[in-house]
N, C-alpha and C positions, 0 to 999 in steps of 0.2 A: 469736110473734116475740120477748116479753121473754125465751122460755126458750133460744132458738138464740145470742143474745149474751150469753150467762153469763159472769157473771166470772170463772171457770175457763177458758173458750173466749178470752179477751180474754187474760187473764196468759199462758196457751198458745202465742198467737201473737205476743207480746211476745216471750216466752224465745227461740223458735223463730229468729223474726227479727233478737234478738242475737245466738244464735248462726253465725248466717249470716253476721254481720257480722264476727264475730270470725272465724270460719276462712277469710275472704273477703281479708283482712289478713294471715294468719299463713301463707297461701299465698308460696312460694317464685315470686321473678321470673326468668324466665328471662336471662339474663348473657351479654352479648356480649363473648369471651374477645380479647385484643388480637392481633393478626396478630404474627409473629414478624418478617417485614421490611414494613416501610410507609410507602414513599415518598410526601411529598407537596411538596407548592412553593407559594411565595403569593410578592406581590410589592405593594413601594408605589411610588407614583410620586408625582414634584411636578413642575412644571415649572420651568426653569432661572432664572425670574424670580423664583422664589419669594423672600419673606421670612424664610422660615426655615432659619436662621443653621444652628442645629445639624443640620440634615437635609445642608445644602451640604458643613459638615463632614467627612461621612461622605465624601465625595469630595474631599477634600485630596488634590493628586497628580495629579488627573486635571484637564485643561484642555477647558473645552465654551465653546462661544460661550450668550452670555447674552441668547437670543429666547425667544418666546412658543412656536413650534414646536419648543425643545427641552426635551424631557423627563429627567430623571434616575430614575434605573427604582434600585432596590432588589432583586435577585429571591434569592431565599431556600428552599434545599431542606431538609429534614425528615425523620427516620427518627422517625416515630410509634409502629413497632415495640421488641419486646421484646431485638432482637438485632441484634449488629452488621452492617451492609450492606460485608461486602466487596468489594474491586474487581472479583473474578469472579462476583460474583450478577447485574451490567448483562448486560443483553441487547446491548446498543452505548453509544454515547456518547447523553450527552442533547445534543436539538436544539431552540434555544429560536427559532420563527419570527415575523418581525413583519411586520406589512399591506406589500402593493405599494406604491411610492413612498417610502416610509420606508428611512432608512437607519441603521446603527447606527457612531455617530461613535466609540465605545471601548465596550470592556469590558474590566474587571477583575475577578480575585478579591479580596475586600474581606476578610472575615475570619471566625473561626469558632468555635463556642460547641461543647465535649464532643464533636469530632472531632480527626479526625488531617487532615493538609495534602491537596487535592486531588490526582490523579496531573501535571494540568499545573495550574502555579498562575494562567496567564493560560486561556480559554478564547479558540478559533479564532473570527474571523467570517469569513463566505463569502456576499456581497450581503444579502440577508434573511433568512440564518443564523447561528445561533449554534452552536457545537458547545461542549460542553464534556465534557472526558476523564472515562470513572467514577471514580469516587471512594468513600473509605470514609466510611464515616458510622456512628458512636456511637449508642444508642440515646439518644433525646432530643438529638443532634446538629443540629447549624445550621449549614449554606453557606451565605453570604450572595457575592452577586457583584453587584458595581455598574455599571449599563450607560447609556451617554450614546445616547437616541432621538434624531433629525431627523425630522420628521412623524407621527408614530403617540405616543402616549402611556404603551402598555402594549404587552407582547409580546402578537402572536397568539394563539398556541399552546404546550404545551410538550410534547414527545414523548419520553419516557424508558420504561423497563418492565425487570424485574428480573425473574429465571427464575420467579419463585413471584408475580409481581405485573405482568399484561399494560399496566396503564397506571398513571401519575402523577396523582395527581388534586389539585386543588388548593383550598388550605381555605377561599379567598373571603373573607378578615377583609375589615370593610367599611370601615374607615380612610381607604383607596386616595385621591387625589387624583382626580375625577369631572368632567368638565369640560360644562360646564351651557349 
């Protein structure tokens, strides 16, 4: 047994073992290259009774009755990609829907960070619809559109998709107003 644990055999398997370590390290990670157009949307919401001053702010302009059941929605699109999203990459208009019973008292276009102006600056409502026209969007671009809820606190759903990109997905920051 003393002669199978030599200290030759020991140093042996030290080296061996660093080196494993080291080209274990020195290995290339495989890279997830960024999508060339990549729509995404998130959105905050408070309700109209809220305390905060500068959130109400953002909606200077727009008149909402001041109850518990109304919501002021934030919603915000995103070109995450590397290239600009022309007006002709939309597959259609994005359609922004909220729960049955709910209704959407105004929306506005609010304003915009490394774009150019939407194709209509108001977006249409139509009962539990929102439509709003395609639009360009800059890479690292931000639509922001400000929408007055009655009953529901956050949209539905949002249905958009761009020839190279079937759906919008949305990035979930978890900020959001959450009602407990």
């Amino acid at each position: 047994m003393e002669k199978f644990l030599s200290g030759d055999l020991i140093v042996g398997l030290v080296i061996l073992f660093m080196f494993l370590l080291v080209m274990r390290r020195m290995r290339k990670k495989p890279g997830l290259r960024p999508q060339e157009w990549d729509l995404a949307y998130d959105f905050v919401t408070e309700p109209a009774t809220t305390d905060n001053e500068d959130y109400k702010k953002t909606f200077d302009g727009i008149s909402f009755p001041v109850e518990d059941n109304v919501h002021l929605v934030r919603l915000a699109f995103l070109n995450r990609g590397t290239k600009h999203i022309p007006l002709d990459k939309f597959k259609d208009a994005v359609r922004v829907h909220i729960p049955d019973g709910a209704e959407i008292l105004e929306a506005k276009f609010n304003e915009r960070f490394r774009s150019t102006l939407p194709a209509a600056d108001d977006p249409c409502v139509d009962g539990q619809t929102l439509t709003i026209a395609p639009f360009a969007l800059e890479p690292e671009g931000i639509l922001i559109f400000n929408l007055v809820l009655k009953g529901a606190s956050e949209p539905e759903s949002v249905e958009a998709a761009l020839e190279d990109q079937e759906e919008v997905n949305r990035l979930g920051l978890k900020f959001r107003f959450m009602r407990q």
